[in-house]
N, C-alpha and C positions, 0 to 999 in steps of 0.2 A: 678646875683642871680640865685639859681641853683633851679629850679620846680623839685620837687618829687612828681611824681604819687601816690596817693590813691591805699589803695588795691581794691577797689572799683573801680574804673577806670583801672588796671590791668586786674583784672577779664573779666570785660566788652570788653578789649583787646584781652583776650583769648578768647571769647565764639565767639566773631566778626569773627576772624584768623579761626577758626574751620569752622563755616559756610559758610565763602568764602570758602572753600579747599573744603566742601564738596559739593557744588554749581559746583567748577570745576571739580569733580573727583568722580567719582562712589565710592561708599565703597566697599572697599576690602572684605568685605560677600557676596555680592550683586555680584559683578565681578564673585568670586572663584565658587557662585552656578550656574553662568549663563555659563562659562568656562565648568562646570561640567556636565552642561545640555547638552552642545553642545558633548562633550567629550560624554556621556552616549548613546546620537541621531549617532552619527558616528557608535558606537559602534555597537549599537542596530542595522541598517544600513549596517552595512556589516556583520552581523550574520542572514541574514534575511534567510530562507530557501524556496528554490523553489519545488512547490507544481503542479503536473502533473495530471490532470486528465481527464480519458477517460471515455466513453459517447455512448450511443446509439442514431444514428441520424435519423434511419430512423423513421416515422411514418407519421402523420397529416403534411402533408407541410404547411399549414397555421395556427397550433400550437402555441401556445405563448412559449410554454414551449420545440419547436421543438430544437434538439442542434446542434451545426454547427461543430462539431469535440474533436480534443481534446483543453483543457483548462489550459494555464499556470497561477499558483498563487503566491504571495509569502506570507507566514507564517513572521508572529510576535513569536520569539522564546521563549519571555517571557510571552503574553497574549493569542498564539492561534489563534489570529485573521487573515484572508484571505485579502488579495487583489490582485486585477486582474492584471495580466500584459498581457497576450495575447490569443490569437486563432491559431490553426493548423487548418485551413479549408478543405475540398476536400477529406475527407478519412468519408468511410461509417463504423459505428458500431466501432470504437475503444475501444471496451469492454474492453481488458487488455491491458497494456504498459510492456515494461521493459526497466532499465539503465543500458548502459555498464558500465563496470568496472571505466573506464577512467570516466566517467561522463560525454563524451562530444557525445554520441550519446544515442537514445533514439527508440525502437524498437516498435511497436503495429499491435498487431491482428483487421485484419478486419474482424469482424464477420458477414461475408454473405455464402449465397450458388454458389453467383458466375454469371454471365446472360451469355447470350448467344456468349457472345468472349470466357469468361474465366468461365470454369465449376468448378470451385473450389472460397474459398476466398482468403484472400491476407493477406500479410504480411511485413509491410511497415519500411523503414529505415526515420531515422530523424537525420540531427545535431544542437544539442543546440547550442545557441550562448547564452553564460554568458551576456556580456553586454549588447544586449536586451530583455533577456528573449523571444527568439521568435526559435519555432522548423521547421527548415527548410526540407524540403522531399529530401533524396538522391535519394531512389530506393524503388520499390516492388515485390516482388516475391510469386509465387504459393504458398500458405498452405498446398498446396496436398493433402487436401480433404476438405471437407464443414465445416461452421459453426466453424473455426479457435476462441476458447474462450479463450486462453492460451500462454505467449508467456515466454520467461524465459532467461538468458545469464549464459553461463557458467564463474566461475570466472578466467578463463585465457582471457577470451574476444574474444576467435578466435573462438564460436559456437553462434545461439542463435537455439531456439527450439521451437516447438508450438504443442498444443494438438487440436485438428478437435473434439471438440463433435458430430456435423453432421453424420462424417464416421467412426467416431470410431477409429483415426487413429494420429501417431505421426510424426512428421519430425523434421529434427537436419540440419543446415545450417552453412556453413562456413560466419564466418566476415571479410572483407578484411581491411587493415587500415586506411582505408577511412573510415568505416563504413556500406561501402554498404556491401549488404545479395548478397549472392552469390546462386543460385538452388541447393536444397534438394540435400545435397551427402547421409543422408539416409530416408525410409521413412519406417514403421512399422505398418501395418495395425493388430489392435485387434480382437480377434474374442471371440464369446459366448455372453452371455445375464443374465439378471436376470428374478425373479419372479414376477415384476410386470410391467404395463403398460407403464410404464417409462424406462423399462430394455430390449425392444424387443431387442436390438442390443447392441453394444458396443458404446459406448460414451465416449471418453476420455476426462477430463477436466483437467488437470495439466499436466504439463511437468518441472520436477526443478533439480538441481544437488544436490548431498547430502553433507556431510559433508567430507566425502571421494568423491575427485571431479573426480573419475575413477566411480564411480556410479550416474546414473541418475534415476530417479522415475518418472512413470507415474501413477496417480492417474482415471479410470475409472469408473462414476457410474453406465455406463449401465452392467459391470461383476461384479462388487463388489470387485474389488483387485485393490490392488497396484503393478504393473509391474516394476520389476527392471532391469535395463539395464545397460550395462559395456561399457563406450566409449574407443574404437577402434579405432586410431586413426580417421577417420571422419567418423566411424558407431556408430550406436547404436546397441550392440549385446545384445539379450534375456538372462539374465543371467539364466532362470529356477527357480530362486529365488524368485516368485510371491507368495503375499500376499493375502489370501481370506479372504473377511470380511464376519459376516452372511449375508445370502440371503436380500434381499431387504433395506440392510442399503444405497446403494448408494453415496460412499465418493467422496466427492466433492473439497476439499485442503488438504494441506499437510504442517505446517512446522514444524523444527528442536528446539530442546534445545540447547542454544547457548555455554553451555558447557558441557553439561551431553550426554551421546546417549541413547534420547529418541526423538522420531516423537509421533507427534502427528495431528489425520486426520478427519478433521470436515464431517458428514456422513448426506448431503443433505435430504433422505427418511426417514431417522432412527430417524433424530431429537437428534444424538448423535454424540459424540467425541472420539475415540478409541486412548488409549495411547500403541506405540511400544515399544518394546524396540531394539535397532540398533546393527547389530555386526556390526563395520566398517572394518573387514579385507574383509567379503563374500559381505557385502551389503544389508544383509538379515533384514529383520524385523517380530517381534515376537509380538504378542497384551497381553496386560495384564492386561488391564483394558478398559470398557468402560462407559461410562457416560453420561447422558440426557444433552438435552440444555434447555429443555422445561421449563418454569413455572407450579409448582403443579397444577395437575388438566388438562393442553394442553395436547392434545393426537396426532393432525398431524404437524409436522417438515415440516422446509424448509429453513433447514440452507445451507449457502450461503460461508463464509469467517474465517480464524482462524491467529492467530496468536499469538507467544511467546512474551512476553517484553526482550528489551537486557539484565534484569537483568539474566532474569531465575525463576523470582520468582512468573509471573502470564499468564493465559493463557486466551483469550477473544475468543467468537466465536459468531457470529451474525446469526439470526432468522426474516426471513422474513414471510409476510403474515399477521395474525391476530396480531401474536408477538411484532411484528420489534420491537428487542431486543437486545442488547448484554449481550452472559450469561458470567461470572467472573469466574474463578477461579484459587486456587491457586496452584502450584505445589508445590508437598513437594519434597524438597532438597536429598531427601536419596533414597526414590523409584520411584518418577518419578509419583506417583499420584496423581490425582485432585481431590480437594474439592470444591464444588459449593460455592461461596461467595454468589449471589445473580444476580439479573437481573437489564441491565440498557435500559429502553426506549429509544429510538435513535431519539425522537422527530422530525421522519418522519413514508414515509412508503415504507416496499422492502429496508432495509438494505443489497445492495450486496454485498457491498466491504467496508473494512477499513484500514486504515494505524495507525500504530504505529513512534510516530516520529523519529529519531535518539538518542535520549537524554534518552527516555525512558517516557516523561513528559505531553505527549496528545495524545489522540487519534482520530483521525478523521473519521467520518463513511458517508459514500454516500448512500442517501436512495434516490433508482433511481426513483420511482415513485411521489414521492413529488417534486422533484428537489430539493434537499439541501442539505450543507454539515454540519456536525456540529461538533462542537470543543468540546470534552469532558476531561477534565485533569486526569491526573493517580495519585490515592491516594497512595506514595508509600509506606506506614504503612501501607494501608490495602487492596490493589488492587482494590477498588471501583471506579466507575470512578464519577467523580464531573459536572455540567454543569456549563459550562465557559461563558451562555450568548450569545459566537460568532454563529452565523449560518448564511452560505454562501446559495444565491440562486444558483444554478447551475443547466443547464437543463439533466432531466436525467443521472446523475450520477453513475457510475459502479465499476469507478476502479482508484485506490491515491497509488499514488507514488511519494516519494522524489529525488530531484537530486540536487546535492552539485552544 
């Protein structure tokens, strides 16, 4: 006799079958998102970007907030967010950094006056190592005068540079392929002064290569110009081509439109940003506009830091003191001038220094006196900057820089 199954007993057959298989075997949504997840985490993982920042350490030796050199981090490329990966110990005042070309070495001014061995400050080499994230010291050499705030690399990688606010004075160094700094082949000492208290002498504060990399620019606030210089094979020669800003603006950085020739230079005293316009055959720069950083109604400046987004399409410059601010604005595409968008609080205080990512997508500002760094996003419809939430404790904080 031959049993035939009920559909009823079938079914029950079926739903059995399914539950077993699914008992053994994860579902295939279930797998594909977790696959995805892992796929996304790698991803995200080796896109993370390495975050550099230098630090003023002297002060209070029993400080909580005392800082111990420079600081390695690495950036989350989607959210903004920091974390710590190391310490560069042993170096006093690494106010500013710079990366070479290669990415594999890492340069920083020591901004001191110098004791009683070495009458000047110093100017230190470092090599990355990628796979621990840790900056090892090659070598250091003289600054060649006091108070080294500035350090810079040409993009051939065979110079780096630094400006002495102290003495007023610039040097240009060969890089050997090691990385180590080789002694000042030239040293350029400024002369003159401005009109205020701030200006008895010459101060230089930037040293950077322009856009044509046969000209180098030194930005001084204590004369009120920007000095331009023609490298020479390992000189820096005076081109005569110097820049005067009005008396007591005191310009403090300097940089470029990444595809138009205009400069643009954030003016410390003046509480303003002068836009140039560049010939790049002579090197020369012509001013044709300037503009406040201030919120309606501030009257004294203490701006600090500027810079272009890679688009081209917005300019940020940061205001310390009462402010600590970044003021916005936008560039127009045709002449090269800025419109104030608005002011973003930097939810610290003494905003010195800030970075713009590589992507174009955050901006990061170091407000040295609070100790914190904090993550702000770039509205790219409207160049406003957004608060991302992230803020990094970091002990006195000065100066951010990326390196691949």
């Amino acid at each position: 006799m031959t049993i035939r199954p009920t559909i009823q007993t079938l079914v029950y057959l079926c739903v059995f079958a399914l539950l077993f298989y699914a008992c053994q075997n994860p579902s295939n949504n279930q797998e594909a998102a977790e696959n995805q997840d892992t796929l996304s985490m790698n991803a995200q993982n080796n896109n993370l970007l390495t975050l550099l920042v230098g630090t003023y350490t002297e002060g209070d030796a029993a400080a909580k907030d005392k800082s111990e050199g420079i600081y390695v981090y690495e950036m989350n490329p989607a959210t903004g967010e920091l974390q710590y990966k190391s310490t560069a110990a042993g170096i006093k005042n690494p106010s500013y950094l710079a990366v070479h070309p290669s990415n594999k070495y890492v340069f920083a001014a020591s901004e001191t006056s110098g004791n009683d061995t070495i009458k000047t400050g110093l100017v230190y080499a470092y090599e990355f190592d990628k796979s621990s994230k840790k900056l090892n010291m090659i070598n250091a050499v003289s600054s060649e005068g006091t108070g080294p705030c500035y350090v810079s690399v040409h993009p051939s990688g065979n110079f780096a540079m630094t400006a002495n606010y102290g003495s007023g004075s610039v040097a240009l160094y060969p890089v050997a392929n090691t990385g180590k700094l080789e002694k000042a082949s030239s040293v350029d000492q400024h002369q003159g002064k401005g009109p205020t208290d701030r200006q008895k002498s010459p101060h230089a504060h930037m040293i950077i290569p322009g856009k044509n990399q046969d000209f180098i620019y030194a930005v001084d606030l204590g004369t009120d110009e920007i000095v331009v210089y023609k490298l020479d094979a390992d000189k820096l020669v005076n081109t005569n081509k110097n820049t005067k800003l009005p008396g007591g603006a005191g310009p403090r950085h300097l940089d470029f439109h990444p595809e138009k020739d205009w400069a643009y230079v954030v003016n410390e005293l003046g509480g303003t940003v002068t836009a140039l316009k560049l010939d790049p055959s002579t090197g020369s720069l012509t001013t044709f506009q300037t503009i406040s950083t201030l919120p309606e109604g501030a009257i004294e400046g203490a701006c600090a830091d500027i810079h272009v987004t890679p688009s081209g399409k917005y300019l940020y410059a940061s205001n310390r003191g009462e402010h600590n601010s970044i003021a916005m604005y936008a560039i127009n595409q045709e002449t090269g001038e800025l419109t104030l968008i608005g002011h973003q609080a930097t939810k610290g205080e003494t905003p010195r220094g800030f970075v713009i990512d590589p992507s174009g997508k955050f901006l990061l500002v170091a407000n040295q006196n609070s100790g914190n760094v904090v993550t702000f996003k770039i509205d790219e419809a409207t160049g406003k900057l957004i608060d991302t939430g992230f803020e990094t404790e970091i002990p006195k904080p000065v100066c951010l820089k990326f390196i691949e």
